[in-house]
Backbone as CSV, one residue per row, in Angstrom:
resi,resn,N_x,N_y,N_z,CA_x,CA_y,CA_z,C_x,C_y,C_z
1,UNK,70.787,28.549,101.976,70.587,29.655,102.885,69.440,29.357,103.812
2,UNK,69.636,29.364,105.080,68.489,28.875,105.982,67.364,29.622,106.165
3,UNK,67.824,31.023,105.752,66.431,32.338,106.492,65.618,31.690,104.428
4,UNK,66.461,31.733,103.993,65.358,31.663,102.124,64.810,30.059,102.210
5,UNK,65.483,29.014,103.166,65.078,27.259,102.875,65.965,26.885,101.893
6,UNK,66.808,27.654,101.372,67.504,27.194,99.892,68.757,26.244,100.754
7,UNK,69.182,25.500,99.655,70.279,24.506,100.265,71.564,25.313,99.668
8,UNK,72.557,25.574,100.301,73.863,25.932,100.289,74.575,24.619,99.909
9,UNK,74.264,23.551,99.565,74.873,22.226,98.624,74.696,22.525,97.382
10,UNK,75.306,23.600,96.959,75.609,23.716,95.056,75.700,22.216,94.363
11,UNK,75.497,21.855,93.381,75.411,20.954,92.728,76.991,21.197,92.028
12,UNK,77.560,22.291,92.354,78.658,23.010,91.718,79.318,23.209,92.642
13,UNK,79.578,22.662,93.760,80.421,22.652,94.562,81.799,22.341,93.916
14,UNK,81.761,21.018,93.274,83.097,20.418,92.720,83.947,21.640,92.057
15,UNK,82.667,22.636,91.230,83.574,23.690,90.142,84.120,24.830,91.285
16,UNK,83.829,25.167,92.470,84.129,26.787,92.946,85.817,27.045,92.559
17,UNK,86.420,26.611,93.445,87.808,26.588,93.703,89.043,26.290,92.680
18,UNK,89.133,25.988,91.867,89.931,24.895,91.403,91.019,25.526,91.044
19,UNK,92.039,26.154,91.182,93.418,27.002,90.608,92.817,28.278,89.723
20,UNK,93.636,28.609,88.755,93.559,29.518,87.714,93.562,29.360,86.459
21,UNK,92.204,28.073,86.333,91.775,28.143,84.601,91.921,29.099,83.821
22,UNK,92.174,29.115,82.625,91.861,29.710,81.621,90.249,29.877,81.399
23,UNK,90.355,31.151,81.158,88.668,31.557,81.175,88.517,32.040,79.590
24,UNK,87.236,31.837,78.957,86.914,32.448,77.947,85.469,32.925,77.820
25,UNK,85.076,34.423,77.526,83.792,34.514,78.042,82.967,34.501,77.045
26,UNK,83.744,34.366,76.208,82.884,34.118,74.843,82.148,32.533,74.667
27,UNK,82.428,32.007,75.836,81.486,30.911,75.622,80.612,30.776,76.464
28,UNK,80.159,31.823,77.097,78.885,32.395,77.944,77.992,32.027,77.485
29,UNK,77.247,31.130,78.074,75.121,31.712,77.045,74.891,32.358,77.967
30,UNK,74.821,33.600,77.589,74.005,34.777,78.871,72.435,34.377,78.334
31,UNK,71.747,35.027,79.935,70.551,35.472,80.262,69.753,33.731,80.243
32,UNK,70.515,32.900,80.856,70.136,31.365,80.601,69.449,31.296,82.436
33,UNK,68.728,31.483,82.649,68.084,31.516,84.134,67.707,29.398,84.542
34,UNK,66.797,29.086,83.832,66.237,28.079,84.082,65.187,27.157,83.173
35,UNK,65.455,25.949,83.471,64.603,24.852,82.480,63.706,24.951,82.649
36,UNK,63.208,25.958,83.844,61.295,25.479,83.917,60.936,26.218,83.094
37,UNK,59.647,25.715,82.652,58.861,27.330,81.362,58.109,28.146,82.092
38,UNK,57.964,27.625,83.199,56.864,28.888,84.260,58.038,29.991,84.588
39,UNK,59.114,29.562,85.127,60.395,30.084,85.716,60.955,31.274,84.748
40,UNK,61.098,30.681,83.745,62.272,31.381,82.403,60.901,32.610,82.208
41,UNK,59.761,32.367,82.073,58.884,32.884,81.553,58.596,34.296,82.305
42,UNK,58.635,33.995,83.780,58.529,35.038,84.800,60.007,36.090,84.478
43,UNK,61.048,34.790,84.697,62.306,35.579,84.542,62.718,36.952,82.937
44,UNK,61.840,36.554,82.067,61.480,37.307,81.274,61.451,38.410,81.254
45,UNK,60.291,38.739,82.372,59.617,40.334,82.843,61.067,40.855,83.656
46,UNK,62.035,40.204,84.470,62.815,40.759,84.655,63.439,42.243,84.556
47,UNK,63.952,42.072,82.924,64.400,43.479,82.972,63.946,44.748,82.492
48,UNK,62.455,44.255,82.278,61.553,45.425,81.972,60.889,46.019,83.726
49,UNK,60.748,44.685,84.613,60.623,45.662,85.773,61.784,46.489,86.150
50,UNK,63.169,46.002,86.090,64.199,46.500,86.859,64.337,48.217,85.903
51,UNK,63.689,47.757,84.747,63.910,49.246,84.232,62.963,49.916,84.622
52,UNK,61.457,49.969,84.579,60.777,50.584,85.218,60.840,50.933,86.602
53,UNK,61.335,49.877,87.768,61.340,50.620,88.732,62.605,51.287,89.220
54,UNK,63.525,51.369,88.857,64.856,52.069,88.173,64.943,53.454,87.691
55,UNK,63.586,53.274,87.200,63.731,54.823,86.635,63.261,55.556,87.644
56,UNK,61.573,55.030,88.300,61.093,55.281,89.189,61.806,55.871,90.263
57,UNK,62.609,55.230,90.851,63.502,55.578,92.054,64.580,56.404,91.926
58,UNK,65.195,56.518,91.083,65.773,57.655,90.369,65.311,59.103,90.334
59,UNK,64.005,58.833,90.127,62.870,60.068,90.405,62.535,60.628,91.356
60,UNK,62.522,59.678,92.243,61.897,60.047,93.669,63.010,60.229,94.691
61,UNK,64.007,59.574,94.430,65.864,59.447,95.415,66.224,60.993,94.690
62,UNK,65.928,61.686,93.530,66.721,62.003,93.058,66.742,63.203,94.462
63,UNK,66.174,63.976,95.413,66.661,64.964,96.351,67.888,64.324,97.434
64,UNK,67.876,62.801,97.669,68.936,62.046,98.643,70.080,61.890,97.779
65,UNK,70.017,61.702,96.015,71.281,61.973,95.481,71.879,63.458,95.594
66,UNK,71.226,64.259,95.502,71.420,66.044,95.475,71.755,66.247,96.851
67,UNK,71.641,66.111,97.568,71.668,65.418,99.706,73.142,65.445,99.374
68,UNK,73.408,63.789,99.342,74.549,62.876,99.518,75.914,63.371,98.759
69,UNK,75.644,63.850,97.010,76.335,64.522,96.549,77.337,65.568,97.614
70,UNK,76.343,66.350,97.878,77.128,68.106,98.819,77.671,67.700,99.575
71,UNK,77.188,66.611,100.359,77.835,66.367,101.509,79.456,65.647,101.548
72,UNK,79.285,64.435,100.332,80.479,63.934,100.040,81.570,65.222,99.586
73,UNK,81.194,66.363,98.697,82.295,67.104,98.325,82.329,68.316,99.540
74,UNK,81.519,68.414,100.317,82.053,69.370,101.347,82.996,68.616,102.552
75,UNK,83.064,67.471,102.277,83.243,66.486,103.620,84.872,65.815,103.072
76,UNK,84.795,65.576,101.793,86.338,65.357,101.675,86.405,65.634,99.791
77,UNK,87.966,65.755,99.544,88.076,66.182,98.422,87.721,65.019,97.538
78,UNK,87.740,65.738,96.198,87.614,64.279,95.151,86.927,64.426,94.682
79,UNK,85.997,63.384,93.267,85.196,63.184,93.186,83.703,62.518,94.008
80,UNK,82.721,62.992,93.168,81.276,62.387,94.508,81.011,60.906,94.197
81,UNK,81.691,60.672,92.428,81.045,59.096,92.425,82.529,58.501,92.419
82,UNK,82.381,57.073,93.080,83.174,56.149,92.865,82.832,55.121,91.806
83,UNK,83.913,55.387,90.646,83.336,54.096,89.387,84.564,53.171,89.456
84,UNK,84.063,52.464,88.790,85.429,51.149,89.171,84.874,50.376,87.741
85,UNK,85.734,49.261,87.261,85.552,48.399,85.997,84.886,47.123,86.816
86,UNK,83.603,46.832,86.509,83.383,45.353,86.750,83.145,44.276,85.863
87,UNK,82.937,43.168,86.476,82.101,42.255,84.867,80.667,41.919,85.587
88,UNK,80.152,42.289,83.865,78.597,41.831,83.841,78.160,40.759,83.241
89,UNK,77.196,41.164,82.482,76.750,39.817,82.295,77.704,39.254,81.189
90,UNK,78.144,38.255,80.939,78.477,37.553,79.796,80.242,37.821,80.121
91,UNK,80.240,38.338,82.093,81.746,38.921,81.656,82.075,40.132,80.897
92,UNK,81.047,40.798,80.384,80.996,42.333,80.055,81.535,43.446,80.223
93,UNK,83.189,43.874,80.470,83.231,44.798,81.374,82.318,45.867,81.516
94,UNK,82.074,46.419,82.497,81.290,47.712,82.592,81.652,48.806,83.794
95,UNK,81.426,50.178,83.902,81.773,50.611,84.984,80.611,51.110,86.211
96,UNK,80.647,50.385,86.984,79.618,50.811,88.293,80.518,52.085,88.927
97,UNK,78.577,52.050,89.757,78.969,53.768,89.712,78.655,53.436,91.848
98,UNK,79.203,54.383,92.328,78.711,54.404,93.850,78.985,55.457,94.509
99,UNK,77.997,56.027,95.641,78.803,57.714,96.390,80.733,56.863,97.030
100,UNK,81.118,57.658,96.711,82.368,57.502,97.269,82.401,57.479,98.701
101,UNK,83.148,56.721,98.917,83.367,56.761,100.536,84.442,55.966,101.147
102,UNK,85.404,56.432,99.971,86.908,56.464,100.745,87.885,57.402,100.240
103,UNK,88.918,57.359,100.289,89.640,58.747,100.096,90.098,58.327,98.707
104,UNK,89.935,59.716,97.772,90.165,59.542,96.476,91.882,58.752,95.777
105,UNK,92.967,58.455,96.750,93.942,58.142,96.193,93.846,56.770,96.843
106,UNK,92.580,55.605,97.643,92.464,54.963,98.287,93.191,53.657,97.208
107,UNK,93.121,53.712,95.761,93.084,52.621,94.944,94.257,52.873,94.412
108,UNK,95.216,53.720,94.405,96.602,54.554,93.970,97.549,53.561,93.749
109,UNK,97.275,52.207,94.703,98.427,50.977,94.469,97.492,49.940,93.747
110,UNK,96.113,50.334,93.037,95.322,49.114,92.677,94.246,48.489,93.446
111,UNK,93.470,47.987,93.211,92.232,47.565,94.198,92.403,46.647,94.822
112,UNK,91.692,46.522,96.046,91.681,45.848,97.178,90.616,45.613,97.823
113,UNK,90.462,44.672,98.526,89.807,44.194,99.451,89.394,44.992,100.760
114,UNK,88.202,45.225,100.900,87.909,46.113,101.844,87.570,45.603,103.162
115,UNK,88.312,45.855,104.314,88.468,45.192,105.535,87.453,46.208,106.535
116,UNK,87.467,45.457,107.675,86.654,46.028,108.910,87.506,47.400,109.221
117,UNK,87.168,48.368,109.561,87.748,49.451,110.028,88.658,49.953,109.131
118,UNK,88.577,50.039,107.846,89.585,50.269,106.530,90.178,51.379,106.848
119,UNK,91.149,52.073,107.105,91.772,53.701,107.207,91.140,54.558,106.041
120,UNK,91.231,53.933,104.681,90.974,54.697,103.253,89.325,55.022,103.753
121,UNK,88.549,54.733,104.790,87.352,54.945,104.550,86.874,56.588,105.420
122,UNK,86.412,57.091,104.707,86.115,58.508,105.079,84.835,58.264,106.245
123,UNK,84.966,59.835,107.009,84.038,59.583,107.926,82.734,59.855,107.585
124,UNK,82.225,60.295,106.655,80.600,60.501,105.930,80.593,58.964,105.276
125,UNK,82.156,58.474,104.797,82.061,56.935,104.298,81.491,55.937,105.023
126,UNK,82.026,56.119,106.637,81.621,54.841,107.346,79.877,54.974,107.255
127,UNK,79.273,55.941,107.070,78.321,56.003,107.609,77.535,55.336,106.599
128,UNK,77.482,56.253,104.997,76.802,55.551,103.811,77.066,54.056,103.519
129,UNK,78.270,53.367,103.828,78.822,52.168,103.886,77.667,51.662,104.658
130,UNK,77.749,51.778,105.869,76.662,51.461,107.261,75.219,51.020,106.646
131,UNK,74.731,51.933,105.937,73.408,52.253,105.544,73.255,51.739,104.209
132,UNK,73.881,51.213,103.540,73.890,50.770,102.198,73.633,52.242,101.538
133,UNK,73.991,52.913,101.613,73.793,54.354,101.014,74.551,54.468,99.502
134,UNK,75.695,54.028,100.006,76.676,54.041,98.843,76.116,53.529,97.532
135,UNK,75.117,52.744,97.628,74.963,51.783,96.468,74.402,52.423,95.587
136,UNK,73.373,53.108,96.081,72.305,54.167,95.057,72.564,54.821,93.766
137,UNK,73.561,55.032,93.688,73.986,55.287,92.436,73.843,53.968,91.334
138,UNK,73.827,53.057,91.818,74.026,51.662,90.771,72.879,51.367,90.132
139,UNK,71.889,52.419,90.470,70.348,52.467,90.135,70.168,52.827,88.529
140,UNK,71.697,53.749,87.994,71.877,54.140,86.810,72.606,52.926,85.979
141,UNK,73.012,52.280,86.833,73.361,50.678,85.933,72.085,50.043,85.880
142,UNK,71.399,50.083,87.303,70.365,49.060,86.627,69.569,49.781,85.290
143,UNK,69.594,50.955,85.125,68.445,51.498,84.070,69.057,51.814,82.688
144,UNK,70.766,51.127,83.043,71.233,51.092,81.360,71.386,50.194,80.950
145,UNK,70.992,49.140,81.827,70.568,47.410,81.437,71.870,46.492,82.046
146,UNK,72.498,47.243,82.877,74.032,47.138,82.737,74.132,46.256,84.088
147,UNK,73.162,46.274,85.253,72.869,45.534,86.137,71.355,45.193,86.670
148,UNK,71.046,44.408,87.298,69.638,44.111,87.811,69.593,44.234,89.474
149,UNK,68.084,44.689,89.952,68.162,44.747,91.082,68.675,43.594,92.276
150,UNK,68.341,42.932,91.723,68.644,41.145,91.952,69.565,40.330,91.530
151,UNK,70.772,39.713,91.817,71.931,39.249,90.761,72.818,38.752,91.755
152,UNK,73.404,37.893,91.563,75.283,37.900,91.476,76.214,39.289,91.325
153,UNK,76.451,40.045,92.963,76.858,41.171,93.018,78.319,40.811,91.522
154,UNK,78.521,42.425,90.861,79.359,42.241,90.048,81.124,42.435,90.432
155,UNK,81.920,41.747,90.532,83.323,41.481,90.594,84.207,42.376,89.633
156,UNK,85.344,42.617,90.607,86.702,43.160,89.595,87.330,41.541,89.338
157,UNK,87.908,41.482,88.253,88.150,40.891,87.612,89.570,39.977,88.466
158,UNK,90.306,40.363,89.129,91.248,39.690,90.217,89.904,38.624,90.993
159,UNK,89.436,38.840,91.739,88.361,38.102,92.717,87.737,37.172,92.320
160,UNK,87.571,37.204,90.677,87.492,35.380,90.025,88.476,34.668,89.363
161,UNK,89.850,35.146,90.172,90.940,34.510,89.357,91.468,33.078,89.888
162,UNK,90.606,32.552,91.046,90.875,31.501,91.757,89.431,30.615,91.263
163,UNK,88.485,30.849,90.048,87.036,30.534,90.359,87.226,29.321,89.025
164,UNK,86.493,28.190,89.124,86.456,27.496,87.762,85.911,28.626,86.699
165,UNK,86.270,27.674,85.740,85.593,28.130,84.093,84.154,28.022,84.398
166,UNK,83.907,26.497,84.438,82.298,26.411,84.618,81.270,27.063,85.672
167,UNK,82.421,27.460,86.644,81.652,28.446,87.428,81.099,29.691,87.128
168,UNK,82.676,30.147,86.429,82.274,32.013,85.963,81.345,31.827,85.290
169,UNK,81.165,30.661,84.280,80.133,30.612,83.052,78.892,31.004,83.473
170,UNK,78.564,30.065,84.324,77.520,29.846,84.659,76.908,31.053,85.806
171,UNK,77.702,31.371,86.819,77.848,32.835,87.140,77.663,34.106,86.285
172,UNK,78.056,33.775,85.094,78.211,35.095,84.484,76.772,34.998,83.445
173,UNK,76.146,34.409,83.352,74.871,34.157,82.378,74.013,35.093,82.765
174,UNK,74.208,35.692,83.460,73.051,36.374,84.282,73.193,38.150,84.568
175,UNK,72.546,39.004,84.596,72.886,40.295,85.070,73.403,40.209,86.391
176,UNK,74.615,41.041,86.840,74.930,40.774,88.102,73.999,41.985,88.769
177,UNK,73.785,42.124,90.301,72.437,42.602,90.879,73.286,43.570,91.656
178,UNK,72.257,44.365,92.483,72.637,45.477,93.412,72.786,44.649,94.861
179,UNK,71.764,43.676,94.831,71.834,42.727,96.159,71.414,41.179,95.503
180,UNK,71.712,40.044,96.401,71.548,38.820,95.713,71.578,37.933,96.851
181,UNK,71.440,36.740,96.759,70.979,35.745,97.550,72.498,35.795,98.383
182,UNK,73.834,35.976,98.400,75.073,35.905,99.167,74.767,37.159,100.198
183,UNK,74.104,38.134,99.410,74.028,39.420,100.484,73.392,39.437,102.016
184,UNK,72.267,38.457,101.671,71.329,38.104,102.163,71.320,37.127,103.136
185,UNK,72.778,36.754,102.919,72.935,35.469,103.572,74.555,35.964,104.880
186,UNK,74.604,36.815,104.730,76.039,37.116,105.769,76.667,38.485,104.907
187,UNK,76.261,38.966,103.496,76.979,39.787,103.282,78.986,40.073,103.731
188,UNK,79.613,40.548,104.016,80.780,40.903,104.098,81.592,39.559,105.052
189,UNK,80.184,39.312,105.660,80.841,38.215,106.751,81.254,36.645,106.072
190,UNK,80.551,36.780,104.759,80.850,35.043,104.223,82.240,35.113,103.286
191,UNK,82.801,34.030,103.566,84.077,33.342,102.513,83.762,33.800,100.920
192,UNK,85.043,34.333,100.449,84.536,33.746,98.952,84.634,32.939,98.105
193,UNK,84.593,31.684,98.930,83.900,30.630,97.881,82.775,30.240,98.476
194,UNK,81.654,30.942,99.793,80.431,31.015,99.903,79.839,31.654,99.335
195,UNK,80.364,32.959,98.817,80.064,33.751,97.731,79.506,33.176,96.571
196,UNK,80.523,32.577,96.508,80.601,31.825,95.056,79.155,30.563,94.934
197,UNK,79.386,30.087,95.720,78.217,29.403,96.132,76.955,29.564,95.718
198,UNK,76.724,30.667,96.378,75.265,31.069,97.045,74.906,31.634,95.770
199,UNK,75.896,32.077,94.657,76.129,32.823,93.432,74.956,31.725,92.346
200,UNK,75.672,30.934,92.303,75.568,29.245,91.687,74.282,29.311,91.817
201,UNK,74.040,28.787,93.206,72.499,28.584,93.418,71.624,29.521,93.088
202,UNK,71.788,30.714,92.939,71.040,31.875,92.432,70.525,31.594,90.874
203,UNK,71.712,31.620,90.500,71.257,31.126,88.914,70.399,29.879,88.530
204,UNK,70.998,28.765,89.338,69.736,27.548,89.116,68.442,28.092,89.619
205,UNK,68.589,28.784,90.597,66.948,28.552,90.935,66.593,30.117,90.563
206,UNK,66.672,31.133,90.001,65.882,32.264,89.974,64.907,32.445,89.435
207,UNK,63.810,33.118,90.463,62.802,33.568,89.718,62.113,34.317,89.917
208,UNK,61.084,34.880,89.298,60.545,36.262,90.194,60.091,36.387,91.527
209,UNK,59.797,35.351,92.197,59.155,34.698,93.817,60.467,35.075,93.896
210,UNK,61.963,34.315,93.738,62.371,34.661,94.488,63.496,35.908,94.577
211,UNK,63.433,36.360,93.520,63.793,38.134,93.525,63.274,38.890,94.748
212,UNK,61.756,38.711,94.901,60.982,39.446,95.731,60.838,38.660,97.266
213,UNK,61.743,37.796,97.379,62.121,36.929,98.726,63.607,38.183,99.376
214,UNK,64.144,37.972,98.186,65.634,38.347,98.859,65.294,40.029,98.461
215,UNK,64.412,40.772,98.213,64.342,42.284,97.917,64.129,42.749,99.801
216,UNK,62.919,41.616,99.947,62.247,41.451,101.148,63.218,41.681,102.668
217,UNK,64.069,40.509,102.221,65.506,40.116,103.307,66.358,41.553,102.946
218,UNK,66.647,41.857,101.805,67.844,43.000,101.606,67.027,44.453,102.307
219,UNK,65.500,44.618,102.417,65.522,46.218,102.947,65.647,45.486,105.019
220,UNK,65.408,44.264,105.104,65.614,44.163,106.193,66.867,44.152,107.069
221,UNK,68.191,43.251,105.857,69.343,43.662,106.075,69.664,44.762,106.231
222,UNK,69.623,45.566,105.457,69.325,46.937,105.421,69.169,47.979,106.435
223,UNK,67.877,48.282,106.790,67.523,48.458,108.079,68.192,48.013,109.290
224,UNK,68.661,47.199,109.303,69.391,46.590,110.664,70.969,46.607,110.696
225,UNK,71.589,47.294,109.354,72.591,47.769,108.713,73.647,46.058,109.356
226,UNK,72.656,45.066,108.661,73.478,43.607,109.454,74.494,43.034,108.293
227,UNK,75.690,42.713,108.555,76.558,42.410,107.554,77.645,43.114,106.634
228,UNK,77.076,44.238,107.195,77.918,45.435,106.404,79.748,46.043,107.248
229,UNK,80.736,46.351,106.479,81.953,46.410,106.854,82.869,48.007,106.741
């Protein structure tokens, strides 16, 4: 990634792509970050910050959740959260949570891929979409250990059906994040097997420096609502 200096030459290039291995996630070593002992050591504190400041923000968002809520159910029918099945760490299923912001029968034929100008997307949707608004809710994954602020965004289970074994593995060792080094890097606009990529490299190199590199880049993405669909 050029804005972080990181090299987008995965050492794992060879694994992204390769057909439709057989996957088994039981041969995960989760929470395997890195060989350095300074690195692993930092990476440690990890998920005691993500819980503390998790809760924190929870606390202080909680009047923009009470906000966002009314507005989603006065604005279209349905429910206010959108949950969906993802995988976490170790391949975990789990269900993330997000303000909704497409029309409640949007998934009625099964999930999909969300395109530029989607029809299923409501008009309070385009906007929280816009703003990363939607995500805020995932603040209750990060504080049930279930995601980290920082990660390998988490996947429905179709979207790594083209991915090596040794990829998911190694992909999946890790808490998947609210934002992550792919977000940071083109968000909606990159391939997914740049995805996949940028995924890879996350895991070799993470560490608390650079959690707080890409936290840095994500309120700026953010703000400039750059990458978003």
């Amino acid at each position: 990634m050029d804005d972080l200096n990181l090299s987008q030459k995965s050492s794992h290039a060879q694994n992204s792509i390769q057909g439709r291995p057989h996957f088994d996630p039981h041969l995960i070593k989760v929470e395997q970050c890195s060989t350095d002992g300074i690195e692993k050591t930092g990476y440690l504190l990890k998920r005691p910050i993500d819980f503390i400041l998790s809760g924190l923000a929870l606390v202080v968002l909680f009047p923009v959740f009470l906000t966002m809520a009314l507005i989603i159910k006065l604005t279209s029918p349905g429910a206010v959260f959108f949950r969906q099945e993802r995988l976490g760490v170790g391949e975990k299923p789990f269900m993330i949570l997000k303000f909704r912001s497409m029309r409640s029968d949007s998934e009625s034929t099964g999930p999909q891929f969300t395109s530029t100008n989607d029809s299923r997307i409501t008009g309070i949707g385009k906007f929280i979409r816009k703003t990363s608004l939607d995500e805020i809710p995932q603040l209750i994954n990060i504080f049930r250990g279930e995601m980290s602020l920082i990660g390998p965004r988490p996947y429905v289970g179709f979207e790594l059906a083209d991915v090596s074994q040794a990829s998911r593995q190694q992909r999946a060792s890790i808490r998947p994040g609210v934002s992550g080094l792919a977000q940071v890097s083109g968000r909606s606009q990159l391939s997914q097997s740049a995805v996949i990529e940028y995924d890879l490299d996350y895991v070799e190199k993470c560490s608390l420096m650079l959690d707080l590199r890409i936290v840095l880049k994500t309120i700026q993405k953010v703000i400039s609502c750059d990458g978003t669909n």
